[in-house]
N, C-alpha and C positions, 0 to 999 in steps of 0.2 A: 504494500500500500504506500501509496505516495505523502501522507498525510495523515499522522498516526490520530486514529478518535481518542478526545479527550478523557478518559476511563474516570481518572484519579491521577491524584499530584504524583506516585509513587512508583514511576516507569521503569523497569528495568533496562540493565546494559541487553540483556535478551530480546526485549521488545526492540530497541534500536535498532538492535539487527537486522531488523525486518523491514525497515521502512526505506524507502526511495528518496532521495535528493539528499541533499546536504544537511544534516543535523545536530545539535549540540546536545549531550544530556546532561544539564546540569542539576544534582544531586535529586534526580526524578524528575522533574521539569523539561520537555523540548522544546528546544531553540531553534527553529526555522534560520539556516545560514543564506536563503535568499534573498533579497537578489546578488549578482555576483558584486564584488568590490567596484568604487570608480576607480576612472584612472590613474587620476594622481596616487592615492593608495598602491593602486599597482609600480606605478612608477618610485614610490617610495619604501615599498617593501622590498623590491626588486636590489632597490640600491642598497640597503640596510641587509639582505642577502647576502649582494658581493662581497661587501665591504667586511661582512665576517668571514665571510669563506673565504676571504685572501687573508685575512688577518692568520686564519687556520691555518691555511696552507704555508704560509711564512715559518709558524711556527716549527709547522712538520718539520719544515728542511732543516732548520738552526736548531732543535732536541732531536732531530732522527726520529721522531712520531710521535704519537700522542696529540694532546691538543683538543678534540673532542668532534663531533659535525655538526651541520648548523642543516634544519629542515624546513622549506617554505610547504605554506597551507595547500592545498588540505592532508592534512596527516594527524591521525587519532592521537590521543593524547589523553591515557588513561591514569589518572590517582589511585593511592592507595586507600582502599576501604571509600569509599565512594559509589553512588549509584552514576558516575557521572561520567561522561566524553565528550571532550574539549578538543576542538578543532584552533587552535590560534595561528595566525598569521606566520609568525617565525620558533622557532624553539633551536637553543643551544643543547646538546647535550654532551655532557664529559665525562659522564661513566656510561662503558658500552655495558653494565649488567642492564640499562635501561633499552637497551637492542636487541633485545633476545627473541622477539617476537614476531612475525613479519607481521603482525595487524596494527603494527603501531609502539610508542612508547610509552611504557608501562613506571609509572615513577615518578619522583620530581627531577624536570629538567634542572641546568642551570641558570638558564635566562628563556624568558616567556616573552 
């Protein structure tokens, strides 16, 4: 379903599952992520991107690796003990135990 019915405030990460387009679950509440971002937004996430990702990649070369990755949206973004997933714009992450999953990151990033 494209548009989850309003049941009760108490959604699960289960029910999310199921639903079509872009959405948020904040601690059982859905968050409709439409419509898509403006421009400038894009143009500004875009450059706040690079701008880490080279910062990373600097880093790689000058310690021989480490450093952490930096992820632009949409990418799940699951907390600990929470009914909730969080889709945000950018996330740094610099511990790979938060990588473990292919559905997403599981954890607190380092920068949101």
């Amino acid at each position: 379903m494209s548009l989850p019915e309003l049941k009760h405030p108490g959604y699960t990460i289960e029910d999310w599952k199921t639903w079509d387009r872009r959405w948020e679950l904040i601690h059982g509440v859905p968050c409709d992520m439409t419509p898509a971002p403006s421009l400038e937004h894009q143009r500004i996430s875009g450059q706040l991107f690079a701008t880490i990702f080279n910062a990373l990649e600097t880093l790689k070369r000058q310690s021989g690796g480490g450093g952490g990755e930096v992820f632009a949206a949409p990418i799940d973004l699951f907390l600990p003990n929470q009914e909730s997933v969080y889709q945000p714009d950018l996330v740094l992450v610099c511990d790979p135990a938060l990588l473990t999953d292919a559905r997403g990151i599981f954890g607190v990033p380092s920068l949101v």
